[in-house]
N, C-alpha and C positions, 0 to 999 in steps of 0.2 A: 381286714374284712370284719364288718362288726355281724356279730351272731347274734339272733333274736331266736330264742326258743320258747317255743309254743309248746305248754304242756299238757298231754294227757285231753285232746281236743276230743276226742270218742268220749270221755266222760264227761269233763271242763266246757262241753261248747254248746250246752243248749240254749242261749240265747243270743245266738250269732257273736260271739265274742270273738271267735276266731279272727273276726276282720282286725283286728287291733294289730294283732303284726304285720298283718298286710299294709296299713297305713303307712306305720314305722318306717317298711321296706319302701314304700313309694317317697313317703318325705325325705329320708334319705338319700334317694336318690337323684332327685328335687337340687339337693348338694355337689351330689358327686359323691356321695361316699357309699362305698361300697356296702353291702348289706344281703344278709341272706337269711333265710327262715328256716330252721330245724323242727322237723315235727317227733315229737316224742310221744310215742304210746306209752301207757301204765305197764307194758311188759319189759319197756328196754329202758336202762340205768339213764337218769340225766346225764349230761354232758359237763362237764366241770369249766367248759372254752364259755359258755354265756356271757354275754356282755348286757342282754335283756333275756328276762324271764318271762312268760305272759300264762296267770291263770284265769277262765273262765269260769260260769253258773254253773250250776249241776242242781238234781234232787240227792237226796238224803243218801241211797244207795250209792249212786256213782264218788259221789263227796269221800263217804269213807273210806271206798273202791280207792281212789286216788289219794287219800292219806298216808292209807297203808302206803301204795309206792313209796310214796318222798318221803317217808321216814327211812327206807332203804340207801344208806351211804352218806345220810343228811347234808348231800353236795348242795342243794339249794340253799341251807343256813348257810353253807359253808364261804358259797358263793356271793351270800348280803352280806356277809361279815368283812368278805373282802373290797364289795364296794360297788357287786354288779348291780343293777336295775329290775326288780322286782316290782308287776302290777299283777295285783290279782282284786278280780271282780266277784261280787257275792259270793256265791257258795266257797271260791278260790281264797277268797278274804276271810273268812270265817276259819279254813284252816290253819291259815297264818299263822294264829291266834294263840292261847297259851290252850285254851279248854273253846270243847265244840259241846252244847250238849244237846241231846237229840231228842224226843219224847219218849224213846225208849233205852238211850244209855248215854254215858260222858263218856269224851275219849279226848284224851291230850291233842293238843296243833303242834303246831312246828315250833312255834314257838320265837317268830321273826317278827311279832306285835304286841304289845301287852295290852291284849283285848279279850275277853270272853263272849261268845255266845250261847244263847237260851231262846226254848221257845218264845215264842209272843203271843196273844191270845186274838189276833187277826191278821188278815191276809196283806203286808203293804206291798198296794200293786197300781202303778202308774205313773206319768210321767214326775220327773224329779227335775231340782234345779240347784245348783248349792254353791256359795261363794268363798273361794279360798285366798288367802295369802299368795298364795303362789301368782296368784293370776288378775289381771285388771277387769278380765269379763267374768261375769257368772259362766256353771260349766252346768249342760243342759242331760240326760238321759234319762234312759228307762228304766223302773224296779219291780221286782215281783219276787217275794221271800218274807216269811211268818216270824225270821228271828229277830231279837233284839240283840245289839253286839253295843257290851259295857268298854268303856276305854278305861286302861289302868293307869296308872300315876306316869308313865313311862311311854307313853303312846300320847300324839296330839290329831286331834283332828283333820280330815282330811280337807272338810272347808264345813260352815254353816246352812243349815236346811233353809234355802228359799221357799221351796213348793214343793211337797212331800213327805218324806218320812226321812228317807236316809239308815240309820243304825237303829232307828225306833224309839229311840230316849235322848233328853240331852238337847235335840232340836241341831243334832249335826252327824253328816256321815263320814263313814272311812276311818282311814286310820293312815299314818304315815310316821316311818320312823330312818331316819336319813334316807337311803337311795330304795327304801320298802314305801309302797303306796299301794292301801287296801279301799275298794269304794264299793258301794253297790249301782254305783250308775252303770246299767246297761247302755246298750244303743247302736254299733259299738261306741263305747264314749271316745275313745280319739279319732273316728271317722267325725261325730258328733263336736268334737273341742280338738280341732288341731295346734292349738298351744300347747294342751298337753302333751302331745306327741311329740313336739318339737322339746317339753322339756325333758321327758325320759329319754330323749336326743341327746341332748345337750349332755346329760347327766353321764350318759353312755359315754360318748366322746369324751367328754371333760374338756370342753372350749363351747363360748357359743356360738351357737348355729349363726350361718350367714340368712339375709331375709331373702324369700321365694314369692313368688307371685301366683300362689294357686287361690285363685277368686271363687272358682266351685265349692272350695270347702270353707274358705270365708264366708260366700254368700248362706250356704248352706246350716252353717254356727249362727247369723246371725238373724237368719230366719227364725228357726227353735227357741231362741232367745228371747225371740219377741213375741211368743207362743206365753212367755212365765206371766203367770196372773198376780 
């Protein structure tokens, strides 16, 4: 049974992130393979069984809200080290991170990216587009978030800014470091880019996916796609 944990959605999900696991469990099942969703509040211990992790947005308050947690038992590092599947979006990304810093204080990340974040001195809010290695399409979502996130020597990018902002420097978003991938696309971006879904699949599993025929979510990627200016 592959386990997809959803973490800390009362904090983590204000910009419909949550759909991401949902995805996951439909494309999977698209296969045959079994699949289920674990919802975790900021009150009860992660699960150390994850096979995918999933962190959403948040504001500033809930962000640190949900630090504090996972720093509790640091079963999520524990769990990238050994090889599960880690996505976390905005705010979720920024924890990652080694350092968060806030307008009013610095507080260490987890420490599963070697990226920093800091204020920014404007609002990057709207559609995004950005082109990765990983993938033969550009990958399309939505951003809304003031910080700028530094990549360190030890961190590569998640793909390069078509249209947008992304990280706010650099001219590329995200972060990824083997089976850890930090982005700021909203949307949800794997309802948005079902490739990706299929590779945090893939990654999960450890074989690749068999091909599916869901033309809704194809048609629907390549619609967005042809939205990029």
């Amino acid at each position: 049974m592959l386990e997809i944990i959803r973490i800390h959605n009362e904090l983590l999900g204000t910009y419909g992130d949550r759909g991401n696991a949902d995805v996951l469990k439909y494309r999977a099942a698209l296969r045959k393979i079994p699949a289920r969703v674990t919802e975790i509040s900021y009150l009860d211990p992660v699960p150390k069984s994850g096979d995918i992790y999933l962190l959403g947005g948040a504001e500033d308050a809930a962000q640190i809200l949900s630090l504090t947690a996972l720093r509790k038992g640091s079963v999520l590092s524990r769990a990238a080290n050994k090889g599960a599947v880690v996505l976390a979006i905005c705010a979720g990304f920024q924890i990652l991170g080694s350092r968060y810093v806030t307008r009013d204080e610095e507080i260490a990340g987890l420490g599963l990216l070697d990226v920093e974040t800091t204020p920014g001195d404007r609002r990057l809010v709207g559609d995004i587009a950005v082109a990765s290695k990983l993938f033969d399409q550009p990958l399309t979502g939505f951003e809304n978030h003031s910080s700028v996130t530094t990549l360190g020597a030890d961190a590569l990018p998640f793909g390069k800014v078509l249209q947008g902002n992304g990280n706010g420097v650099a001219g590329v978003d995200g972060a990824i470091d083997k089976n850890v991938f930090g982005t700021y696309l909203h949307g949800p971006v794997l309802a948005r880019n079902p490739e990706f879904a299929d590779l945090l699949l893939e990654r999960a599993v450890g074989s690749t996916l068999s091909a599916v025929n869901d033309e809704l979510a194809m048609r629907y990627a390549m619609w967005r796609r042809a939205l990029i200016k």
